[in-house]
C-alpha positions in Angstrom: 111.7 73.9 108.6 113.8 73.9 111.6 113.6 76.8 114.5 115.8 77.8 116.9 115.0 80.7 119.8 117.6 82.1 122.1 117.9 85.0 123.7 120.3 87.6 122.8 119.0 91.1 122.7 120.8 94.4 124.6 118.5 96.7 126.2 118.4 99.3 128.2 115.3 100.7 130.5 114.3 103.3 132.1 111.9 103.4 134.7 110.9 107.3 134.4 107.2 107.9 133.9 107.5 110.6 131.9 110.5 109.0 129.5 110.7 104.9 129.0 113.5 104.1 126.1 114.3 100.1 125.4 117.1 99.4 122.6 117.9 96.4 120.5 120.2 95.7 117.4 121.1 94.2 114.5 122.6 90.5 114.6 126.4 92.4 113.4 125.0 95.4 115.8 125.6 97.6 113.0 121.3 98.6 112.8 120.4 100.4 116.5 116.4 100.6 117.1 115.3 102.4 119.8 111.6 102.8 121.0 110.8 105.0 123.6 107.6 106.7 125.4 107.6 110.4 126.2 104.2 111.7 127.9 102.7 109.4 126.8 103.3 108.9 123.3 105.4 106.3 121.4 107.9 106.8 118.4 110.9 104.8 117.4 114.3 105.4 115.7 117.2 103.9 113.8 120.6 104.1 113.1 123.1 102.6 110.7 126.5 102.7 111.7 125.5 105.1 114.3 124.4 107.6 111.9 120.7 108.3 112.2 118.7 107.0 108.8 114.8 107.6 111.3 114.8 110.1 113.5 112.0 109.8 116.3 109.0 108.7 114.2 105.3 108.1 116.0 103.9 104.9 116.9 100.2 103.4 117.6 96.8 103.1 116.3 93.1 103.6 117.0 90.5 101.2 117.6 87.4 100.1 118.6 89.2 97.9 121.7 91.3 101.3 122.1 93.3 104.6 121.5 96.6 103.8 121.6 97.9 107.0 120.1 98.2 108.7 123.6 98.5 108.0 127.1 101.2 105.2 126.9 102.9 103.3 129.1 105.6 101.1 128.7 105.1 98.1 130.7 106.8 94.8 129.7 109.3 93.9 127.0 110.9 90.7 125.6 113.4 89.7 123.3 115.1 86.4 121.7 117.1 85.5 118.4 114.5 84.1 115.8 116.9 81.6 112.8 115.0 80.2 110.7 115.8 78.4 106.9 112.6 78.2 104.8 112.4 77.9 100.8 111.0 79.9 98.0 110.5 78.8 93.9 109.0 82.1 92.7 111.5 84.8 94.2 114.7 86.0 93.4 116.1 84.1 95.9 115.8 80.3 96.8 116.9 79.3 100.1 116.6 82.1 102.8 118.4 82.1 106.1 116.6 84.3 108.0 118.4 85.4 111.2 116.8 88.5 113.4 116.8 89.8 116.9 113.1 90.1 118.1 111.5 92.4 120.7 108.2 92.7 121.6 107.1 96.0 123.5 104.2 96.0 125.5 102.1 99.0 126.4 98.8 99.8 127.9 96.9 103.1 127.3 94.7 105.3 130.0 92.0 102.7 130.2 94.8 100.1 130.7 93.7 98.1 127.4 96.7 96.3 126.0 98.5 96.4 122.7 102.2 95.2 121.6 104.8 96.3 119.0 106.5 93.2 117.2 110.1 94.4 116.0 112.6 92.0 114.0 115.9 93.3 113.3 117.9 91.5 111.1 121.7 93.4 109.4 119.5 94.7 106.6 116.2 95.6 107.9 114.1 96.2 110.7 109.7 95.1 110.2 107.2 95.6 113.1 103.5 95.0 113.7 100.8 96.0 115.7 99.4 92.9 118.2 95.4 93.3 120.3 95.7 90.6 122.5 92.4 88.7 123.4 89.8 90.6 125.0 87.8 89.1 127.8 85.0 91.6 127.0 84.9 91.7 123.2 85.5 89.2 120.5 87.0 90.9 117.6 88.5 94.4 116.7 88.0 97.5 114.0 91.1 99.5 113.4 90.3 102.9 112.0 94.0 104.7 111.8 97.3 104.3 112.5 99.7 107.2 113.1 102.7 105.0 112.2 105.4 107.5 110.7 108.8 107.5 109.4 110.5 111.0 109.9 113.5 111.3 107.4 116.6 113.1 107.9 116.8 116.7 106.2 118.1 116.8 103.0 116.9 113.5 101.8 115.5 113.1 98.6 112.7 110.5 97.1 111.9 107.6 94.0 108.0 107.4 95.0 105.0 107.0 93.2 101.7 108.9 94.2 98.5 107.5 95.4 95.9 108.0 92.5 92.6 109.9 93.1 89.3 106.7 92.9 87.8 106.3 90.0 90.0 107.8 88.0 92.2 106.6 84.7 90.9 104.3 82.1 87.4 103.6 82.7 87.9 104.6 86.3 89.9 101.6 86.7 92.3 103.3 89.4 94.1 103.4 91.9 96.0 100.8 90.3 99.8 101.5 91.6 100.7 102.8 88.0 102.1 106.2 88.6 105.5 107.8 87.6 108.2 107.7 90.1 110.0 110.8 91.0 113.4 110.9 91.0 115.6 112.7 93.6 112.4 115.3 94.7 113.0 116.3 98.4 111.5 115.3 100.9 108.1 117.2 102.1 107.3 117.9 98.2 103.8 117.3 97.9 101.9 114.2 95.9 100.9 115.2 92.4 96.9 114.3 93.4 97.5 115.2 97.4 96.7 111.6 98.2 100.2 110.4 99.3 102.0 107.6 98.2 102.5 104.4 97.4 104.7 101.6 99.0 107.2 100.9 98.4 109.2 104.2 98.7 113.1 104.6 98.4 115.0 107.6 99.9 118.4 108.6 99.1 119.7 109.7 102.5 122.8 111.4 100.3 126.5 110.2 101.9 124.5 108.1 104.5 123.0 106.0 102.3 119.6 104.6 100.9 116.3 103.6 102.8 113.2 101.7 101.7 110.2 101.5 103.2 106.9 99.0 102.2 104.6 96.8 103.1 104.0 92.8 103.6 101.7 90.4 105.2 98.5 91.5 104.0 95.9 88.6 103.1 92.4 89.4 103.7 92.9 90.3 107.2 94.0 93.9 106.7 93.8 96.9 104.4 96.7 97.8 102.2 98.0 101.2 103.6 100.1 104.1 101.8 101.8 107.3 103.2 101.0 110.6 102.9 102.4 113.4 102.1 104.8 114.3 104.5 104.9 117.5 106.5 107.5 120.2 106.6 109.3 118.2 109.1 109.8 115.1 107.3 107.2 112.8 108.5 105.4 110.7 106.3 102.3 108.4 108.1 100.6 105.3 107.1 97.2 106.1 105.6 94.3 103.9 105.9 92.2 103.5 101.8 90.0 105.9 100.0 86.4 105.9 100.8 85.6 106.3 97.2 88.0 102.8 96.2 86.0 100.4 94.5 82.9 102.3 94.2 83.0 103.2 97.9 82.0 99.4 98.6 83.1 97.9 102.0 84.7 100.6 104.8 87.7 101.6 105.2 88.6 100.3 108.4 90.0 96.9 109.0 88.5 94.5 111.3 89.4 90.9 112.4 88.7 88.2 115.3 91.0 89.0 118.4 93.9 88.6 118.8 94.2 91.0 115.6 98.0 91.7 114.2 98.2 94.4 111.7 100.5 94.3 108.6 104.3 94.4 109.2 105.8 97.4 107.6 109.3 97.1 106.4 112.3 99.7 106.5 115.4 98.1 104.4 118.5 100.0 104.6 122.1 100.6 104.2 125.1 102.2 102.8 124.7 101.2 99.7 121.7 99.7 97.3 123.2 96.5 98.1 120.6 95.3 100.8 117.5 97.5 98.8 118.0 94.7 95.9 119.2 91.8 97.9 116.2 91.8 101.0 113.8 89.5 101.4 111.8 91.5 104.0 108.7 90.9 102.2 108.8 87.0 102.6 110.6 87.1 106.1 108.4 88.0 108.9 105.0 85.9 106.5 104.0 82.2 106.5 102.4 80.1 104.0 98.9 79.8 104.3 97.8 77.2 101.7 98.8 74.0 101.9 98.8 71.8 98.7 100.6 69.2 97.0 99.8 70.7 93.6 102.9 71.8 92.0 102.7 75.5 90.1 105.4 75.7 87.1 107.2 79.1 86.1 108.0 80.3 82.8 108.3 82.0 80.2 105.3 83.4 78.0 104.1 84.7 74.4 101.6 87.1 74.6 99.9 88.7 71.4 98.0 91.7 72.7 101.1 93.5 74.3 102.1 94.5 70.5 99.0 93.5 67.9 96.8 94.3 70.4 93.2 94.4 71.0 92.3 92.9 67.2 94.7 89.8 68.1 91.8 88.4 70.3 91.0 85.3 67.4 91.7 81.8 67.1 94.1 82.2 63.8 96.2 84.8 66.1 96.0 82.1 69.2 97.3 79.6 66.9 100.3 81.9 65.7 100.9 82.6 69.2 101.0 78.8 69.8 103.5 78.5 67.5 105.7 80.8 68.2 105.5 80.2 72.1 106.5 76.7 71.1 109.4 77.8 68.8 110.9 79.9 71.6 110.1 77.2 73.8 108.0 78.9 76.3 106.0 77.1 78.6 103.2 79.7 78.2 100.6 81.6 75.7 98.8 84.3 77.7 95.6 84.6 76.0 94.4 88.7 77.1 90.6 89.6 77.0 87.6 89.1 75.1 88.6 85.7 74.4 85.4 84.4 75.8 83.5 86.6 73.1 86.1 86.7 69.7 87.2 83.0 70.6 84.3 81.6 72.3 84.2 78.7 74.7 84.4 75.7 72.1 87.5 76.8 70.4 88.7 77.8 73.6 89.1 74.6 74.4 90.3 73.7 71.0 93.7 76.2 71.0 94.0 75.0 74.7 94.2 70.8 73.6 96.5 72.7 70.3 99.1 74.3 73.1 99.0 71.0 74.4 100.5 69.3 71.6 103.2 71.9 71.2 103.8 71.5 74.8 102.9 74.8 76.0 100.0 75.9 78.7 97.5 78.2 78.7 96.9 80.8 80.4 93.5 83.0 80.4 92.7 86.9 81.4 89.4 87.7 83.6 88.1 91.1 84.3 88.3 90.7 88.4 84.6 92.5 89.0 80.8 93.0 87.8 80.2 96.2 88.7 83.3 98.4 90.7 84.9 100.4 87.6 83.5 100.5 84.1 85.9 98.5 82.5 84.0 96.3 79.6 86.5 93.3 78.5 85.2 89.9 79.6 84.9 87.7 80.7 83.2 89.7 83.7 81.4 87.8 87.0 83.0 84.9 87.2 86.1 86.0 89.9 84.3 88.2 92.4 81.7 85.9 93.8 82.9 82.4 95.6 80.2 80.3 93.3 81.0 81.9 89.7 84.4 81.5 90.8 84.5 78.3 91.7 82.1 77.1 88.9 84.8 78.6 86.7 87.8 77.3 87.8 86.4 73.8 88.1 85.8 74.1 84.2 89.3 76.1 83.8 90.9 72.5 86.0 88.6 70.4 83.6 89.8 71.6 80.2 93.3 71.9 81.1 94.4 75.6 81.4 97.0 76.4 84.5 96.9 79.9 85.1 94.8 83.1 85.3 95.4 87.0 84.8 93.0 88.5 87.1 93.1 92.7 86.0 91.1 96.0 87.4 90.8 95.8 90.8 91.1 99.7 91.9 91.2 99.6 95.5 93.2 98.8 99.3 89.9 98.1 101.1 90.0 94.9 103.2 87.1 93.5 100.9 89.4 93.8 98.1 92.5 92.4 99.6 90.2 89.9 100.9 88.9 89.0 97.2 92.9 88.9 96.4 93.0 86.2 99.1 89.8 84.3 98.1 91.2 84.2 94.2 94.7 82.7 95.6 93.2 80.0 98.1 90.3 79.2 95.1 92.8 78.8 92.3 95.4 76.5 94.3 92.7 74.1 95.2 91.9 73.9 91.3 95.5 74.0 90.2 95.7 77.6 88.7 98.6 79.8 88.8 97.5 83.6 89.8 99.1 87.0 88.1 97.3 90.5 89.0 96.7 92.9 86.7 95.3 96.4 87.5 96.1 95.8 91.1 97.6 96.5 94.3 101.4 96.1 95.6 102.1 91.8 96.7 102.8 91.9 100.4 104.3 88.5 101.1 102.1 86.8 98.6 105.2 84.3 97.1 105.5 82.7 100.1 102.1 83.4 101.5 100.5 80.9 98.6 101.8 78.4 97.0 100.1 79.1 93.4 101.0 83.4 93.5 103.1 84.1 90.7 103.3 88.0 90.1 101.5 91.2 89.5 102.1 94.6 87.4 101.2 97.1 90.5 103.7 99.3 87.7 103.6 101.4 85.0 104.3 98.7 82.8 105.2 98.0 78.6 101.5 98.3 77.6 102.6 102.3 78.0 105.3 101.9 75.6 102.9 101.1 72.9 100.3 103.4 73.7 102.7 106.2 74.4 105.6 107.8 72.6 106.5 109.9 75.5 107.0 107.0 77.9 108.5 105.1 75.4 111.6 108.0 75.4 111.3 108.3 79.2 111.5 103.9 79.4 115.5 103.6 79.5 115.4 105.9 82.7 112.3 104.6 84.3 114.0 100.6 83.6 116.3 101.8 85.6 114.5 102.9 88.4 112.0 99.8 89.0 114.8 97.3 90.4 115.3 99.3 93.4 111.8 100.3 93.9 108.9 98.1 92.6 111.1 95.2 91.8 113.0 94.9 95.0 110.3 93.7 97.4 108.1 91.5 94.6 107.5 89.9 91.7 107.0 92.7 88.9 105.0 91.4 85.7 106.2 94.4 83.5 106.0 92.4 80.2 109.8 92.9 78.9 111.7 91.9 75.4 110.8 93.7 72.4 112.7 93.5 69.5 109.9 95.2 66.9 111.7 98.6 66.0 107.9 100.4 66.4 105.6 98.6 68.4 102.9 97.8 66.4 101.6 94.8 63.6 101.9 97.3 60.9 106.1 97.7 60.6 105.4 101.4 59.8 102.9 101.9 62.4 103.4 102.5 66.2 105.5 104.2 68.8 109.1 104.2 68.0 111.4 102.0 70.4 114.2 104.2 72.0 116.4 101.0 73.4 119.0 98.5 71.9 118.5 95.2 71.2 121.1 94.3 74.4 118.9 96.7 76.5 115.8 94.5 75.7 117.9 91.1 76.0 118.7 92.7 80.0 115.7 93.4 81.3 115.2 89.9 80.6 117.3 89.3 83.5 117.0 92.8 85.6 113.0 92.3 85.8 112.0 90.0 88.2 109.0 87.9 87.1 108.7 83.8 87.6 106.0 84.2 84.2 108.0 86.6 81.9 105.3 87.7 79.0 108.0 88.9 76.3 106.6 91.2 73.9 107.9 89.1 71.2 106.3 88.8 67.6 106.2 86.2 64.9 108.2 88.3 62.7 110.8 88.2 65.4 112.3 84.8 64.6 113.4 85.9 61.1 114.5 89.4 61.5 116.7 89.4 64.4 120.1 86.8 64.9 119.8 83.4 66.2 122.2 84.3 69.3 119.5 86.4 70.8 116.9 83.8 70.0 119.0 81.1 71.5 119.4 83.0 74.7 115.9 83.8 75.3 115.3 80.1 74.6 117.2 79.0 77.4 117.1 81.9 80.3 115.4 81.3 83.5 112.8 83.1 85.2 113.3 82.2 88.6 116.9 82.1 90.2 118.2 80.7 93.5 120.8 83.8 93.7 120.4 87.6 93.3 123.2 89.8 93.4 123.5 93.9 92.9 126.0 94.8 91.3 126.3 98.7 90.5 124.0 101.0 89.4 121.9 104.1 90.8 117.8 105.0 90.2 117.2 106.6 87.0 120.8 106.3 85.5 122.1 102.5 85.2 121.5 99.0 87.0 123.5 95.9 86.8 122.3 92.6 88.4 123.7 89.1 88.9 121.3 86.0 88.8 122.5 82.6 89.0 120.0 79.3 88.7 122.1 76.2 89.7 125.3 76.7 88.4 124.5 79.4 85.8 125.4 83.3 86.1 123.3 85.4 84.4 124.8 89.3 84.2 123.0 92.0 82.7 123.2 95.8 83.1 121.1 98.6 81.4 121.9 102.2 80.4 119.1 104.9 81.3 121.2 107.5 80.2 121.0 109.0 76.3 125.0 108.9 76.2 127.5 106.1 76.2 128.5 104.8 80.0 131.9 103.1 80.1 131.6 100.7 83.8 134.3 98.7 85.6 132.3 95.9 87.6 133.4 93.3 90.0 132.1 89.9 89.1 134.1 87.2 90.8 131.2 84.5 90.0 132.5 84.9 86.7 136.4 84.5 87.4 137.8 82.0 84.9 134.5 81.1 83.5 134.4 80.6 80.1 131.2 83.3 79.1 129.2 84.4 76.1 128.3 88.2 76.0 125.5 89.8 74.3 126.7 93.8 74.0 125.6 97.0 72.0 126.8 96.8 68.4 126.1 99.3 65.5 122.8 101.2 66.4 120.4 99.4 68.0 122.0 96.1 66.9 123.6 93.8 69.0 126.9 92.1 68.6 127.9 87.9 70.2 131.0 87.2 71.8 132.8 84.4 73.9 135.6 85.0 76.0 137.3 83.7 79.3 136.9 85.9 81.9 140.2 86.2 84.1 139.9 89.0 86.7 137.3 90.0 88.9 137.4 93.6 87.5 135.1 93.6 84.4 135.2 96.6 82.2 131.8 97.3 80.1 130.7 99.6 77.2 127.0 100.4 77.0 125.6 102.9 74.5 122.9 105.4 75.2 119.9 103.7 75.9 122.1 100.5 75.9 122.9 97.2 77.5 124.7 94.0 77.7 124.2 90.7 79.2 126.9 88.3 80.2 126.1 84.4 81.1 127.7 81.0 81.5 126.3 78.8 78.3 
């Protein structure tokens, strides 16, 4: 990894008591930050273009070294050029060359204690952090609130997702990030429980543009915040967890060794959705924090509960889950819970050395807690305490499984982003990939460990089997995710169904509202190095050997992503390429036909294959040579396609 530091930054200061305002921009000077101090009190502001996307929004925090919501002073700023190339092999991108203009603002509060604002700018987005210097009278630091705020422009409109209540949902199993977006509400509309929101949070700034604001660097040195509602002016503020999370164990506060740095919050933004699907924010401004030589595989996955459910928990199910992972060469069974009971240890063991000869790993669910929700699949104790844990991935290492799906964890509490932590840092000395289930938002986690894979932190396809009503509602809400959830992490929806009702009885079960092309995209417009397909044995006889083929052989992880065209709720069409592959797919949300003219130069006089809507939910196979840029596309209601170089 090679570093370089220069110093670049405009600025302009003011050395008015009452009024301090410092400046800094974007590398191409199109983003304009500006922090000021006005009696006393911080706030910042950006523009794009010159056009205001934040208007004066507060700044600061309170703590136990002290307040520094009030009584500010500006006192000392810096500023270089941070470029910097690092790697990724879970993300949607693989090489990242990060460029950003840095300032760091310094203030002191009425006691003159010290605290500074870290700000990096690069063309697409603008992070900052809180940073308590080292203390010569105390040795570490509680933080208690932060008034952090983004104020919106009027007339903006929102695709958020509220904060659940604690201890609510199945088996009080929540907050688990699994709430329904809204879609084009204004701003200043309140929560559905009151609680706020959820990162991360897009805002439709109408002709301006679009905005997106999240979360990253969290380990277990910091709580995972949200924003509130926001008032009649606009403002949403960063929010601090629940009291009742988790059972009300551990505070709400966050507390570390000084010097303390806070999480970076991330504002991604633009005229377009362009930079919303392209950023990397989230892996930017983090650094790895486990080092290992252990390598951790992507991949594909079978998985039998999604669609036979619960009762699938037996060995004779495993086995046919084997089999068909290994037909659709998958490098992955996901075995769900109860396995430990239904299964048992012994034969465990046995379906684990069986995936072995068919050349696929195994993967194994754990209930994350003993005692914080009332959740009852096992296996239970083994992943909150270092010793069970450890005990049980030593045995996990021994008998050959790679990978875990850790579920119900129902909180933002430091303890519980510091049991995240604990899990990741454990399982990468034992060789064990890590999904969460039932959990928070990733922040930073696929380049903060080397083992992370993804997490659902969604309302994911478990709901369109238990659900008609989000079944009908799933074209729209597809189309939503990859410029929300999807866009600053790995998103373990569990896509690809091809069942027309989504159970193991044929005449059982919700009723699937998509195309067959719609399911063969979100293969491709879901981000998720371990893709668990909600495929079923019966699969590989019913449907054609085109779509078979091309699940076969698509990627999970990509060295390229591209938007293409689409907006939240209505349609969404990607580009991935790994190596020298492209890999086009676009999905209809809408329950009429959507005629599109794209521009895919990647694909200019490529020979291609396309997968499109045919007759019904059937799908048609084509090849052509594509010889413009401008590519027209046909997608039915509830439709899709998929273009890709064979």
């Amino acid at each position: 990894m090679r570093i370089f530091l220069t110093s670049l930054l405009l600025f302009s200061f003011s050395n008015l008591l009452q009024s301090q305002t410092i400046s800094a921009v974007s590398p191409d000077k199109n983003i304009q930050l500006e922090v000021s101090v006005n009696n006393g009190t911080a706030s910042y502001s950006i523009s794009y273009q010159k056009e205001v996307f934040l208007d004066p929004s507060p700044l600061g925090l309170h703590s136990t070294v002290g307040d520094f919501t009030q009584g500010l002073k500006l006192i000392n700023n810096t500023s270089k050029t941070i470029k910097e190339s690092y790697n990724l092999n879970r993300s949607k991108v693989s090489t990242v060359d990060y460029k950003a203009n840095e300032l760091i603002c310094t203030f002191t509060n009425a006691a003159n204690d010290t605290i500074q604002i870290i700000f990096r700018i690069t063309n697409r987005d603008v992070a900052f952090s809180y940073l308590i210097p080292k203390n010569k009278n105390l040795s570490d630091c509680t933080i208690d609130k932060e008034i952090t705020g983004f104020k919106l422009p009027k007339g903006t409109t929102t695709f958020i997702t509220p904060q659940a209540p604690p201890l609510t949902g199945w088996e009080k199993t929540k907050p688990s990030y699994e709430e329904e977006y809204t879609k084009e509400e204004p701003v200043a509309t309140k929560s559905q429980y009151g609680l706020g929101f959820t990162f991360p949070a897009l805002f439709h700034l109408g002709e301006k543009g679009w905005l997106l604001l999240s979360e990253t660097g969290v380990g277990g040195n910091y709580v995972g915040t949200r924003l509130s509602d926001a008032n009649a002016e606009g403002v949403y503020t960063v929010t601090f967890p629940q009291e009742g999370e988790n059972k009300s164990m551990g505070p709400v506060t966050a507390t570390a060794t000084l010097p303390m740095q806070t999480s970076w919050k991330t504002i991604t933004l633009g005229k377009t959705l362009k930079p919303i699907v392209e950023s990397t924010a989230s892996t930017d401004v983090v650094k790895p924090l486990v080092k290992t030589s252990k390598v951790f595989n992507a991949g594909r996955a079978s998985w039998s509960w999604i669609v036979w459910q619960d009762e699938s928990c037996n060995y004779a199910d495993q086995k046919t889950f084997i089999d068909l992972a290994a037909d659709m060469k998958c490098e992955f069974i996901l075995i769900d819970a109860m396995w430990d009971v239904n299964i048992g240890k012994e034969k465990t063991i046995e379906l684990v050395n069986y995936a072995k000869s068919k050349n696929v790993d195994v993967l194994l669910w754990y209930n994350s807690n003993g005692n914080w929700n009332n959740a009852p699949q096992t296996p239970k104790d083994k992943m909150n305490t270092p010793e069970a844990r450890r005990k049980e991935m030593q045995w996990l290492q021994q008998i050959g499984v790679k990978g875990l799906k850790v579920d119900f964890f129902g909180g933002d509490k430091q303890v519980t982003m510091k049991l995240y932590h604990d899990i990741l840092v454990d399982a990468a000395e034992f060789g064990l990939c890590i999904n969460f289930h039932g959990a928070t938002l990733p922040r930073g986690w696929e380049r903060m460990y080397p083992n992370y894979m993804t997490s659902e932190a969604v309302l994911a396809s478990e709901n369109l089997v238990f659900q008609q009503d989000f079944s009908d509602r799933y074209p729209v809400t597809a189309t939503l995710y990859p410029f929300t959830r999807n866009a600053v992490s790995a998103m373990d929806f569990g896509p690809v169904f091809l069942n027309k009702r989504l159970h193991r009885d044929p005449d059982k079960g919700t009723i699937r509202k998509t195309t067959d092309a719609f399911e063969m995209a979100t293969a491709v417009v879901f981000f998720s190095p371990i893709q668990h397909w909600g495929l079923t044995p019966q699969n590989l006889t019913e449907k054609p050997a085109y779509l078979l083929d091309y699940l076969r052989n698509i990627p999970t992880v990509c060295d390229e992503t591209v938007f293409i065209d689409g907006y939240p709720g209505k349609y969404c069409v990607i580009a991935r390429r790994k190596n020298t592959k492209w890999y086009i797919a676009a999905i209809n949300g809408e329950n009429k036909v959507k005629e599109i003219t794209v521009n895919l130069p990647m694909l200019k006089g490529k020979q291609i294959s396309v997968i499109a809507d045919g007759e019904g939910a059937e799908s048609k196979f084509s090849s052509e040579k594509i010889t413009n840029n401008a590519v027209a596309l046909k997608l039915s209601a509830n439709g899709g396609t998929v273009l890709f170089i064979p």
